[in-house]
DOTORVO-77681 format. One line per 2 residues: number of its first residue (from 1); their letters; for each residue x, y, z of C-alpha. Coordinates in nm, 4 decimals, always signed. Example, Ala and Ser with C-alpha at 12.3 -4.5 7.8 and 13.67 -1.06 7.14 Angstrom:
2
1) AS) +1.2300,-0.4500,+0.7800; +1.3670,-0.1060,+0.7140
# end
This chain:
418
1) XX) +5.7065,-0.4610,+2.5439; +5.3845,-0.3611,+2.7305
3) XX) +5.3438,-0.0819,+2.4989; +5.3212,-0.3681,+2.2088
5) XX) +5.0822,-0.5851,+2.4413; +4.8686,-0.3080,+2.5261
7) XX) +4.8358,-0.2314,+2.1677; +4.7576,-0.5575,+2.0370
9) XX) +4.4880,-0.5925,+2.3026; +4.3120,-0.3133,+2.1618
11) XX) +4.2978,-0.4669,+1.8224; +4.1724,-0.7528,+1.9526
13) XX) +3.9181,-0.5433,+2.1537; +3.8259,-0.4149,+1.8495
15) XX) +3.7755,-0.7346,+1.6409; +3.5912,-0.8581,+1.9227
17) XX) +3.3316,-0.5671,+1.8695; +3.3789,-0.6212,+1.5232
19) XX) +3.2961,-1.0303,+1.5144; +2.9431,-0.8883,+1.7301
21) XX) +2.8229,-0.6441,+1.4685; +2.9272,-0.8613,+1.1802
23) XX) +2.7236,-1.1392,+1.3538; +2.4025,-0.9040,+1.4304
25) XX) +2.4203,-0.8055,+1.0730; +2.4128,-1.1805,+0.9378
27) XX) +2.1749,-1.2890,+1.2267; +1.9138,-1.0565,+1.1043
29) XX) +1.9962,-1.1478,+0.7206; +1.6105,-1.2247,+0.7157
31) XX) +1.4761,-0.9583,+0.8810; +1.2089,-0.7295,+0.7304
33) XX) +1.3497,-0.3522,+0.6050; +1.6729,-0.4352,+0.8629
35) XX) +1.9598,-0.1976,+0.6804; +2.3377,-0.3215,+0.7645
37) XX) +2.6249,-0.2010,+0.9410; +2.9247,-0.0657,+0.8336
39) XX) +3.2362,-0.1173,+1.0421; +3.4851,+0.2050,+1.1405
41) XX) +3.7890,+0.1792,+1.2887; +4.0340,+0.4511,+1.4090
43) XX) +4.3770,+0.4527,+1.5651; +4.4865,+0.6391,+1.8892
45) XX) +4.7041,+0.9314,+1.9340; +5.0768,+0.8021,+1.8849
47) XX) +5.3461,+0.8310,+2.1090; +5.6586,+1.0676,+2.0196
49) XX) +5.9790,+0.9062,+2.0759; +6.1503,+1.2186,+2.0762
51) XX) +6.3259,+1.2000,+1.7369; +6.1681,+1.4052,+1.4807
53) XX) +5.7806,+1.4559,+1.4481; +5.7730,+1.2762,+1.1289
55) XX) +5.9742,+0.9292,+1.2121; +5.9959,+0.9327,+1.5686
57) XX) +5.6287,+0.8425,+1.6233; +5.5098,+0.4902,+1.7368
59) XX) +5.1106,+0.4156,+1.7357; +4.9056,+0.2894,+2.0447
61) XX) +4.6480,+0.0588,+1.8785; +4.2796,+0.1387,+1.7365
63) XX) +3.9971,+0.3179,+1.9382; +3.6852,+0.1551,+1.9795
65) XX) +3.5237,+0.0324,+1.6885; +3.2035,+0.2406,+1.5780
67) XX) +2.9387,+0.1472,+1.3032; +2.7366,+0.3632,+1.0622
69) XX) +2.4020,+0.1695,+0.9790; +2.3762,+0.1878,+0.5673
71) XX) +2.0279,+0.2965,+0.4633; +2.1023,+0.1332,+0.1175
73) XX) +1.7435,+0.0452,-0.0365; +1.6728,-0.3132,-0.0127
75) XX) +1.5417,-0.5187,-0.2501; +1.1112,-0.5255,-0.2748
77) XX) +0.9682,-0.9184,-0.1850; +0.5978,-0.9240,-0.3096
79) XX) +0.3719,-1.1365,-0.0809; +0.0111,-1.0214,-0.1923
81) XX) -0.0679,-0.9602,+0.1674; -0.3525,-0.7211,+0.1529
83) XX) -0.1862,-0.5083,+0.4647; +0.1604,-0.5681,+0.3872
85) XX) +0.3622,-0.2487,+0.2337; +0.7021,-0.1456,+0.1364
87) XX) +0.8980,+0.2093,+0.0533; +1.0847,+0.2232,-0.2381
89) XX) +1.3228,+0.5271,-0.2128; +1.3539,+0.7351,+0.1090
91) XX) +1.1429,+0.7525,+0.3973; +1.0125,+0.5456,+0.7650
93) XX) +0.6555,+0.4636,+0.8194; +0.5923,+0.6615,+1.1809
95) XX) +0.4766,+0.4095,+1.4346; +0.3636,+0.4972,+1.8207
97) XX) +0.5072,+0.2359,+2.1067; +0.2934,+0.1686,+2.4206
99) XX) +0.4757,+0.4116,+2.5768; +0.3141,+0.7143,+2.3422
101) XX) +0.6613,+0.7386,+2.2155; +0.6898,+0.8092,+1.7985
103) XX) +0.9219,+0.6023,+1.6532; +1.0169,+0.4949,+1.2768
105) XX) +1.0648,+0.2018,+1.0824; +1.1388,+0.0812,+0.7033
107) XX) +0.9087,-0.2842,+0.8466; +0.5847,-0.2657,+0.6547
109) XX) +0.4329,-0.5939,+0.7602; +0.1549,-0.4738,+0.9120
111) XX) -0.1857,-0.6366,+1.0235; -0.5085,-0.5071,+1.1932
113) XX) -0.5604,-0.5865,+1.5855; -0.8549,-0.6536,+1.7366
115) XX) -0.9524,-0.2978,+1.8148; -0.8938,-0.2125,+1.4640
117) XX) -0.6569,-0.0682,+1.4594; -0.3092,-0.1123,+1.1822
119) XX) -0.0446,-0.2333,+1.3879; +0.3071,-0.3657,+1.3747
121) XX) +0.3970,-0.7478,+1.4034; +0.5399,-0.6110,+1.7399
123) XX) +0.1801,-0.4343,+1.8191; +0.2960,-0.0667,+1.7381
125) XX) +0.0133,+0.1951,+1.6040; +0.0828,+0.2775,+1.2876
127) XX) +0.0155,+0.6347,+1.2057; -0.1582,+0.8162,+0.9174
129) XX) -0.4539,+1.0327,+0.8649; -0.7988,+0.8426,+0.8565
131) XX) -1.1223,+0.9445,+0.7096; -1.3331,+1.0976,+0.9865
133) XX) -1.6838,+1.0308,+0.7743; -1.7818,+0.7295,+0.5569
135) XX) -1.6501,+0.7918,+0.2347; -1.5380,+1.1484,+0.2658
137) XX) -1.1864,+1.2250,+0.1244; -0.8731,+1.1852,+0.3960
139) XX) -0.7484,+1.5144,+0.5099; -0.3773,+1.4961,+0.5018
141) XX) -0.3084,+1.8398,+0.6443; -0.3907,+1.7542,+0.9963
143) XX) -0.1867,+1.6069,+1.2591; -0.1158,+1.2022,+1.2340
145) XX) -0.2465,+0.9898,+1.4391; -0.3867,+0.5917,+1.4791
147) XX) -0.5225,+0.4211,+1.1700; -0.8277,+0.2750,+1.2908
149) XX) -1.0836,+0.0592,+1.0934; -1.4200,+0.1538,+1.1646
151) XX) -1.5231,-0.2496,+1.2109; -1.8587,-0.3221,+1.1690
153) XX) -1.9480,-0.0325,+0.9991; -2.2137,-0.0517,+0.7182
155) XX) -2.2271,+0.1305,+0.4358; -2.5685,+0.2751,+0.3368
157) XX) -2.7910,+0.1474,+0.0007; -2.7963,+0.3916,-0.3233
159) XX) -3.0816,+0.4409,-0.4898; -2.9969,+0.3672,-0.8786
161) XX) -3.0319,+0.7168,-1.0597; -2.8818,+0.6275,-1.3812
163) XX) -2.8480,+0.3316,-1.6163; -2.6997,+0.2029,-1.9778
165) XX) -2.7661,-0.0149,-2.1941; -2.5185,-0.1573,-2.4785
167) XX) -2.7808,-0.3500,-2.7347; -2.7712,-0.4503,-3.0564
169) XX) -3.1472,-0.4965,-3.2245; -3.1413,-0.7157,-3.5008
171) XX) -3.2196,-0.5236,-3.8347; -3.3081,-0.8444,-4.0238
173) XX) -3.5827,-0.9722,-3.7445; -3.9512,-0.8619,-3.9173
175) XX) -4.2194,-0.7411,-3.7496; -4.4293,-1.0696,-3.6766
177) XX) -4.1646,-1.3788,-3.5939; -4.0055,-1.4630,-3.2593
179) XX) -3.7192,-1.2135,-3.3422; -3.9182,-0.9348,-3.3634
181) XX) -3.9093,-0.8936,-2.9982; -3.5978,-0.8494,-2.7058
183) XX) -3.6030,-0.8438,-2.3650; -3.3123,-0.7100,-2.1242
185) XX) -3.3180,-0.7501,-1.7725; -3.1499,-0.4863,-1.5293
187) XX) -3.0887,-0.4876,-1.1537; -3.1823,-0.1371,-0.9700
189) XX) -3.1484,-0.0534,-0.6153; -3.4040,+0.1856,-0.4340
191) XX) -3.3478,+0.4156,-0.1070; -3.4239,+0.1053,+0.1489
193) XX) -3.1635,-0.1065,-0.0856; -3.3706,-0.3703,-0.1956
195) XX) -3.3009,-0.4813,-0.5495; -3.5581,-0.4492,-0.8251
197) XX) -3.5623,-0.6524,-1.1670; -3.6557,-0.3882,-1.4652
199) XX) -3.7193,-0.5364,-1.7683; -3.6475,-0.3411,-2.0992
201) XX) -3.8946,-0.4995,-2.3701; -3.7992,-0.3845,-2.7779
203) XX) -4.0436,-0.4979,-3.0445; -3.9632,-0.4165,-3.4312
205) XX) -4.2253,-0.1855,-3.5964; -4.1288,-0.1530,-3.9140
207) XX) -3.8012,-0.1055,-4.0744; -3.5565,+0.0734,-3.8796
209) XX) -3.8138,+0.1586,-3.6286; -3.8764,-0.0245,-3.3054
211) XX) -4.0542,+0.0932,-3.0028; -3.9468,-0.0464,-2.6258
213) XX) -4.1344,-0.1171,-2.2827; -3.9991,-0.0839,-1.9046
215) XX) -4.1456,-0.2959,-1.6763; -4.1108,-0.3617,-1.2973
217) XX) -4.2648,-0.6967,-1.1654; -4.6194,-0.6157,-1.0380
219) XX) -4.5428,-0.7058,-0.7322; -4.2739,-0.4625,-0.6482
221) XX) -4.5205,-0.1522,-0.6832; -4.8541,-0.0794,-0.4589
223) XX) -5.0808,-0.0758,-0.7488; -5.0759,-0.0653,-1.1165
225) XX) -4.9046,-0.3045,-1.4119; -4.5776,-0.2236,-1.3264
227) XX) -4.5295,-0.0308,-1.6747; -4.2569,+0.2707,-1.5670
229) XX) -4.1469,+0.3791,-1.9445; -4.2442,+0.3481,-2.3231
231) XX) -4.1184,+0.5358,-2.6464; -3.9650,+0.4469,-2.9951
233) XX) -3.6748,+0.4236,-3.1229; -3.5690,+0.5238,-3.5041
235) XX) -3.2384,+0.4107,-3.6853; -3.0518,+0.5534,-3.9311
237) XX) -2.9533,+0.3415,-4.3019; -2.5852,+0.3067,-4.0972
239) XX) -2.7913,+0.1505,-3.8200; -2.7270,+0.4180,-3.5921
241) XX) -2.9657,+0.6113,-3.4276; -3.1218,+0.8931,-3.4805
243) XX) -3.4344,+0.8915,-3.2216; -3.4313,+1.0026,-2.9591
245) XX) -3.0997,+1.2170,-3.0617; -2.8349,+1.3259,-2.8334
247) XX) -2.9430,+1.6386,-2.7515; -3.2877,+1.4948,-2.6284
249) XX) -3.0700,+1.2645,-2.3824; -3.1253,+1.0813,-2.1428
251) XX) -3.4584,+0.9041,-2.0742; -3.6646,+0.9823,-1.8164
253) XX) -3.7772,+0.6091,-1.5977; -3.9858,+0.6384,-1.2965
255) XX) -4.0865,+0.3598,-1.1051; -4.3521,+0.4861,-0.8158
257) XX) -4.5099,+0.3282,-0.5489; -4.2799,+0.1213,-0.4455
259) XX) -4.4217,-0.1808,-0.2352; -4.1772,-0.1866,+0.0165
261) XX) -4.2217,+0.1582,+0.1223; -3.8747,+0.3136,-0.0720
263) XX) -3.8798,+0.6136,-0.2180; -3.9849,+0.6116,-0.5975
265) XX) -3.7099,+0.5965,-0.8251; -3.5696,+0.8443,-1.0966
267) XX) -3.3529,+0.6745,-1.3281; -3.1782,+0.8038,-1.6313
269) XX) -3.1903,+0.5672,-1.9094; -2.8614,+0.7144,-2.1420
271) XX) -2.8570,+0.6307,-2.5268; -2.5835,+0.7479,-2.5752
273) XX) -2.2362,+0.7481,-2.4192; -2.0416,+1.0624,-2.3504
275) XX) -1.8860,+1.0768,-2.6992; -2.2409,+1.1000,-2.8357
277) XX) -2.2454,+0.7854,-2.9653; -2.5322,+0.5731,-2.9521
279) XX) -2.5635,+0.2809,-2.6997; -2.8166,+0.1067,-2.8919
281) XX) -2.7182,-0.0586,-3.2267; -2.9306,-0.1903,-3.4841
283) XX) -2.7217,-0.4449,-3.7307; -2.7484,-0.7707,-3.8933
285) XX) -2.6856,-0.9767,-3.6061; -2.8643,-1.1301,-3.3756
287) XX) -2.9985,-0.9157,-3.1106; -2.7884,-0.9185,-2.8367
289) XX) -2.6497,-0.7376,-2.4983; -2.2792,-0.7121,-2.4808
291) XX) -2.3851,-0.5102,-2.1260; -2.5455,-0.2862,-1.8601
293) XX) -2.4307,-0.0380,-1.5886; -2.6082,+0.1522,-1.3129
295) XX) -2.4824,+0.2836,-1.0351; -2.6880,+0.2237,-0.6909
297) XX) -2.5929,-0.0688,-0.4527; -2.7495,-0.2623,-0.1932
299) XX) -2.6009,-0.1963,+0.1817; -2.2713,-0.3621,+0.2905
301) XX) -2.0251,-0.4500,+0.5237; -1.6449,-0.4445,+0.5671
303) XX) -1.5202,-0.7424,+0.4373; -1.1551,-0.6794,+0.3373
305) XX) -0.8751,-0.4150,+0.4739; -0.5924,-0.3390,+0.1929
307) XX) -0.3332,-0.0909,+0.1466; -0.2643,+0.0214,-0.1890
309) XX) +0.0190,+0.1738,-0.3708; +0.0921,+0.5596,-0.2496
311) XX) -0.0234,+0.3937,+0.1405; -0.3985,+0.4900,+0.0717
313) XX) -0.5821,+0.2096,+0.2963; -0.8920,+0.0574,+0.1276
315) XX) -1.2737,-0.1106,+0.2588; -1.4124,-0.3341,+0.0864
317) XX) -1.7810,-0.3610,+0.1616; -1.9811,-0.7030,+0.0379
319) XX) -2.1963,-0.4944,-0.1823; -1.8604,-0.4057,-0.4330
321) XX) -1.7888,-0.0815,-0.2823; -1.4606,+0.0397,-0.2266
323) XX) -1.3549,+0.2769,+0.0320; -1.0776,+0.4826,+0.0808
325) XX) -1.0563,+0.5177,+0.4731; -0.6825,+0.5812,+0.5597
327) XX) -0.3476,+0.7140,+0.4456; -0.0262,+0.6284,+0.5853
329) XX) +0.2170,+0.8965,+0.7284; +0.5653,+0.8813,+0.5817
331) XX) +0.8733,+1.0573,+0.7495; +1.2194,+1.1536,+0.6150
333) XX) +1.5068,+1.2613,+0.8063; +1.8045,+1.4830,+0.6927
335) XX) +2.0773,+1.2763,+0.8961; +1.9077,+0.9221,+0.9188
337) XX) +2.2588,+0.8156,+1.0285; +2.1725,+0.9034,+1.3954
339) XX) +1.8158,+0.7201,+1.4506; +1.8941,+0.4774,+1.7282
341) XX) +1.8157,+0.0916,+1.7110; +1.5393,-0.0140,+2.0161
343) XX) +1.4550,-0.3396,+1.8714; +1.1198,-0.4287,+1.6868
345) XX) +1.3101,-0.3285,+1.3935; +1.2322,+0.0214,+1.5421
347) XX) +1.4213,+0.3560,+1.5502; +1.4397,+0.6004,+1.7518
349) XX) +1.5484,+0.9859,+1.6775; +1.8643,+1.0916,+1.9076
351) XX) +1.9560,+1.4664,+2.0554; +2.1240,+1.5180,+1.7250
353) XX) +1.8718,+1.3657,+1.4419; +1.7356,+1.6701,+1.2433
355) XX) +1.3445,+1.7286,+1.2913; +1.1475,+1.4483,+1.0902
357) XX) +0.9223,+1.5948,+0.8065; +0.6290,+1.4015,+0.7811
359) XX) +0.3623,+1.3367,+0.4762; +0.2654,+1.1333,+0.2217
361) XX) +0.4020,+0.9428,-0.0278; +0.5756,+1.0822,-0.3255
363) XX) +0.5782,+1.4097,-0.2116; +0.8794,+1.6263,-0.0258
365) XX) +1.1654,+1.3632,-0.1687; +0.9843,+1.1006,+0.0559
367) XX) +0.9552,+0.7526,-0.1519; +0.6807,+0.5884,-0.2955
369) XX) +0.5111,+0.2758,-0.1173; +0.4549,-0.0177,-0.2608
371) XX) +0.1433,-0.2007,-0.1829; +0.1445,-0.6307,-0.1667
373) XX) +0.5225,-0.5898,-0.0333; +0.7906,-0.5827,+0.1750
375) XX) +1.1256,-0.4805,+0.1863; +1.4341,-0.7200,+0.2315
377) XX) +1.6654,-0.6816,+0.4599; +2.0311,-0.5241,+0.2734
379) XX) +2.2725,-0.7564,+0.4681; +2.4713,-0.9558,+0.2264
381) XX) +2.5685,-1.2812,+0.3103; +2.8958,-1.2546,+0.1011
383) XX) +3.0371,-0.9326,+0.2411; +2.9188,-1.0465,+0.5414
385) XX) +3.1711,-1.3365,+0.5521; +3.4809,-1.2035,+0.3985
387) XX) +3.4748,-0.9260,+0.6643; +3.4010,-1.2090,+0.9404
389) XX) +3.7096,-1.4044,+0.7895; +3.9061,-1.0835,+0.7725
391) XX) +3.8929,-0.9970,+1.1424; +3.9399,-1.3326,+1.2523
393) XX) +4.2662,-1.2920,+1.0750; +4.3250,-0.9755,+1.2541
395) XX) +4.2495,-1.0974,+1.5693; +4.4785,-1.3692,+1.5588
397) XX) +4.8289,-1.1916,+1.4354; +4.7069,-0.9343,+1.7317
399) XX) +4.7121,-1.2614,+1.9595; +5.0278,-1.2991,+1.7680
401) XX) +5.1876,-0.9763,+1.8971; +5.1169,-1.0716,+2.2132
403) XX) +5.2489,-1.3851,+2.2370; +5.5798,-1.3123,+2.1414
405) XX) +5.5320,-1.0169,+2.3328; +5.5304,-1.2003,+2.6113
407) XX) +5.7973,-1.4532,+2.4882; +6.0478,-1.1584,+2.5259
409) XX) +5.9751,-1.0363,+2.8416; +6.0035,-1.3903,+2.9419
411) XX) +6.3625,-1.3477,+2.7807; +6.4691,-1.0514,+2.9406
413) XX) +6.3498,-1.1495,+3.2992; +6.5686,-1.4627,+3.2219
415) XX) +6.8945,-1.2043,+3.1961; +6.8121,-1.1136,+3.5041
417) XX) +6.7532,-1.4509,+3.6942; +6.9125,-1.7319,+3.4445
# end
């Protein structure tokens, strides 16, 4: 009879263990990347009754019950947080704990502190490789370490060196009426960064022939009319052109003297676009811009920290530059089974978790990230609950055993002392 008590006792040891990681599992239903247990059981060694090997052997109840976390992906929430992230496929960002200790986690949440650096919710460094010079390419073949935002940093002005224009000059204007002239105003950017209004000025000629004017505002320049460029232009019947042709491209603009002490400007004015087609139309329509591109900007400032798909992490300045400043670190591990919970949805690697490989995304079977996300956490409420219903069954037919258990040793003492 106290073989049968005993026995029971350890089931119900074991559902008790059981009802705790069920209820972890459905108490963290919500939480970001958490990945769910899975319940093992195991009996003990049974007892020979000395019969035959086969049929003379009588069980002593189930070990202690282990669990095997299930690294099942979860499903991908977007939230359009411009720091948030989320691995799709295998992989743990690498994160450093106050203690210097490197850790790993599938919680991409992640936010920038007040020393700038990318943190945890919890307040764990989140490592990567970061750019160690404004705007030079991240070096992923070094050791990790802290992604740090360089806050406050400015990015320095461009001076504009080349421009387009996409025009259409109106083949039916004549020579003499209002249409026979259009102007088209574009913003350049010296060395200092100030911005400068030049004004491109076409007048019709004569058919199929008009000549053009780049101006600067007198007062941008030390001395002169602010006059920078002239030439003609020549169309073909198809009202293409055909000079200035392709192989005489681009024009040369120089603007000089500069007012404010800048360095003069060079400035390639292109025609034509890299398919050696013509920029500059002339049809029977009114004459029109449909736009213009150069490429020097004004200084700027941070202004926004994202991370994109792949885990590059991007400035934006206020001047419309984008920055690629960081890249996060991704680490697989052969046996991921044996990473050890320490809270913070945080793991740990143990004495026998295989050496982490660490890189980027999408490389070495490591998963891609998923920028404006997060991943959910794989407990599911339904499993969840039949298995909680399940032991609670168990655990009362072991209570079961007991009792009546009990109820006959209560019956055989009673032989003995009626």
């Amino acid at each position: 009879m106290l073989t049968a008590i005993s026995t029971a006792l350890s089931g119900m040891n074991a559902d008790t263990t059981a009802i705790s990681i069920i209820g972890n599992d459905l108490a963290n239903l919500n939480t970001t990347g958490y990945k769910s247990n899975e319940l093992e059981f195991h009996d003990l060694v049974a007892q020979s009754l000395g019969i035959t090997e086969s049929s003379g052997q009588v069980g002593l109840g189930v070990g202690q019950v282990s669990s095997v976390t299930n690294f099942a992906q979860g499903s991908l929430q977007t939230t359009n947080g411009p720091t948030d992230v989320a691995i799709q496929g295998d992989g743990f960002f690498v994160v450093k704990d106050h203690s210097g200790n490197n850790l790993y986690t599938r919680d991409g949440s992640f936010q920038i502190n007040a020393n700038g650096n990318l943190v945890t919710s919890t307040g764990d460094l989140v490592q990567g490789w970061s750019s160690t010079v404004s705007g030079a390419a991240v070096n992923t073949n070094g050791a990790i370490g802290n992604l740090t935002v360089p806050l406050g940093a400015t990015i320095p002005a461009s001076a504009t060196t080349t421009m387009n224009l996409a025009i259409n000059l109106n083949s039916s204007a004549s020579t003499t009426g209002t249409d026979s002239s259009f102007a088209v105003p574009v913003q350049v950017v010296d060395s200092q960064g100030t911005s400068h209004t030049l004004t491109a000025t076409f007048s019709k000629t004569a058919a199929n022939a008009w000549s053009y004017a780049l101006t600067v505002p007198t007062t941008d320049v030390k001395s002169g009319s602010g006059s920078v460029a002239t030439g003609t232009l020549t169309f073909g019947s198809n009202g293409l052109l055909t000079n200035p042709t392709a192989s005489n491209d681009p024009q040369a603009v120089k603007v000089t003297g500069l007012a404010d002490g800048a360095s003069d400007l060079s400035i390639n004015w292109n025609l034509y676009d890299s398919s050696g087609n013509s920029t500059i139309t002339q049809f029977a329509e009114a004459s029109a811009v449909s736009g213009t591109t150069q490429n020097g900007f004004t200084a700027g400032q941070i202004s926004k920290i994202s991370l994109q798909n792949g885990g590059t992490m991007v400035a934006n300045y206020s001047n419309g530059q984008q920055v690629t400043i960081g890249q996060l670190a991704l680490a697989t591990v052969s046996n991921p089974e044996s990473l050890i919970s320490v809270g913070n949805n945080n793991l740990q690697a143990s004495a026998t978790t295989g050496q982490p490989a660490i890189g980027t995304a999408n490389t070495g079977a490591r998963g891609n990230i998923v920028g404006g996300a997060i991943e959910s956490s794989t407990v599911d409420i339904a499993t969840e609950f039949t298995q909680l219903l399940t032991v609670q069954r168990s655990y009362q037919a072991n209570s079961r055993v007991i009792t009546t258990g009990d109820q006959m040793v209560q019956d055989t003492l009673n032989l003995i002392h009626p």
